[in-house]
C-alpha positions in Angstrom: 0.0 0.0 0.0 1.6 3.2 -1.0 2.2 5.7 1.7 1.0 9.7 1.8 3.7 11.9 1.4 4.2 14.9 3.5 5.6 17.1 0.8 4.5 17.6 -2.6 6.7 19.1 -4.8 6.5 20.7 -8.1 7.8 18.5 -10.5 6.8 15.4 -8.5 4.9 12.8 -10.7 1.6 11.3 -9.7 -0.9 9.4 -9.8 -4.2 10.4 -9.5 -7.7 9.5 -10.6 -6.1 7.1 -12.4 -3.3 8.8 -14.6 -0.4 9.9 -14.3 -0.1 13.5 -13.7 3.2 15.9 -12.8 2.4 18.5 -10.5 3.2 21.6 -12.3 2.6 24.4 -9.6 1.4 25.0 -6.1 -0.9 27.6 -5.1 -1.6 28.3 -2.0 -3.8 24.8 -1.5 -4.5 24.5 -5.1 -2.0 22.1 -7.3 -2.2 22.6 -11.3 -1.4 19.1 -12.3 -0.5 18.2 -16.2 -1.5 15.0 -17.2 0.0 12.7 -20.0 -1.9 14.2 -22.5 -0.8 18.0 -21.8 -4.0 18.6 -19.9 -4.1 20.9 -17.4 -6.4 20.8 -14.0 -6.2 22.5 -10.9 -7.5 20.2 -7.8 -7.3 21.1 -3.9 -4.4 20.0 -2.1 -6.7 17.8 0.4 -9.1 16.4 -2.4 -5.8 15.3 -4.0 -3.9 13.4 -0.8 -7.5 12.0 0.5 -7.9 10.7 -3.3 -8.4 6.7 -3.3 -5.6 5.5 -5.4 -3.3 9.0 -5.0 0.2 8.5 -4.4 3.8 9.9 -5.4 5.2 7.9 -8.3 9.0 9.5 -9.3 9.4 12.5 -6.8 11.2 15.2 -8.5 15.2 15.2 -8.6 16.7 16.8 -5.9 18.9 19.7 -6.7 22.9 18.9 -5.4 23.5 20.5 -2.1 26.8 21.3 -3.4 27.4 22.8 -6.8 29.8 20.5 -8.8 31.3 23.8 -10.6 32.8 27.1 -8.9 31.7 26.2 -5.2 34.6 24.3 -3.8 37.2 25.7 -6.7 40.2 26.3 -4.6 40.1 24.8 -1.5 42.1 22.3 -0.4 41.7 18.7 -1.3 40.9 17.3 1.9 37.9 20.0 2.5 36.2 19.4 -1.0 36.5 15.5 -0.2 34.9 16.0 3.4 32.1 18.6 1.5 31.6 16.4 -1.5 31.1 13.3 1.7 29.0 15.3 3.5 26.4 16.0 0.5 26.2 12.1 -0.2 24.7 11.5 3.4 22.7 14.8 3.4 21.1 13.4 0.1 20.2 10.6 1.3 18.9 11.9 4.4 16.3 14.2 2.9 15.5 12.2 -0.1 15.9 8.2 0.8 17.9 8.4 -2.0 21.6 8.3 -2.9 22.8 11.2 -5.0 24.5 9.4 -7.4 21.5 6.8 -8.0 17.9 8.9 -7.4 16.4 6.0 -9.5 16.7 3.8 -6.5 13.8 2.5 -4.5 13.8 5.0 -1.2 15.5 3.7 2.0 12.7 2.8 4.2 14.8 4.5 7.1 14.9 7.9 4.9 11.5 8.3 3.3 10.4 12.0 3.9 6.7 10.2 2.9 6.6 8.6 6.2 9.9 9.5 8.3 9.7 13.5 10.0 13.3 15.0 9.1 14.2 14.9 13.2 13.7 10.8 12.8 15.3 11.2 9.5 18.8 13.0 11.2 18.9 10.5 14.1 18.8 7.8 11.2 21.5 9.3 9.9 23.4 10.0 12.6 23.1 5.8 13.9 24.0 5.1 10.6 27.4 6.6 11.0 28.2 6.3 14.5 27.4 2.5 13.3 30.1 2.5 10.7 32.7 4.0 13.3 32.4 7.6 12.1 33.4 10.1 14.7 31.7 13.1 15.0 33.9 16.1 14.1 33.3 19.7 13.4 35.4 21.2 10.5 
């Protein structure tokens, strides 16, 4: 049984009275959704997450947390490899998803659909001390 998310998202795809629809704006607690066909409709946000049969089907890529171009240009080696660490595990923290793989079925341990981002961090946070990672601020 799919799961409700708590975010919607423009570009998220979903389904919803039975098509496939990608969510192309939010309004206030309106969402213009587009369907397959290029038809627009605009539906209330609590219509659409009570719907029988609603549910997020490919949530929309998450933008990197760290630019791959111009951000770390110039610092030292170490500090790009600790930033470029850090993003992977923030990632996956707020999406269930690893950055270089957002194809990936969500970790059930991750999912922002069913997972508050405070249960999400101390995930996250087992997770490493689990795999012997001390915590250190740069």
């Amino acid at each position: 049984m799919p799961s409700r998310p708590r975010l919607l998202r423009a570009g998220d795809v979903v389904r919803f009275d039975g098509r496939l629809h990608t969510v192309a704006a939010l309004e206030g607690t309106a969402v213009r959704l587009v369907d397959e066909a290029q038809s627009a409709s605009v539906v209330m946000l609590a219509h659409l997450l009570s719907s029988a049969g609603f549910e997020v089907v490919t949530p929309a890529l998450v933008r990197a947390v760290v630019s791959a171009a111009g951000v770390l240009e110039g610092l030292p080696a170490k500090a790009v490899e600790r930033a470029e660490w850090w993003q992977r595990h923030l990632v996956e923290m707020l999406t269930g998803r690893p950055l270089d793989d957002p194809q990936v079925p969500v970790r059930a341990e991750y999912d922002p659909a069913v997972r508050s981002l405070r249960q999400r961090e101390l995930a996250k946070a087992a997770e490493l001390a689990a795999a012997g990672t001390r915590r250190r601020w740069p």
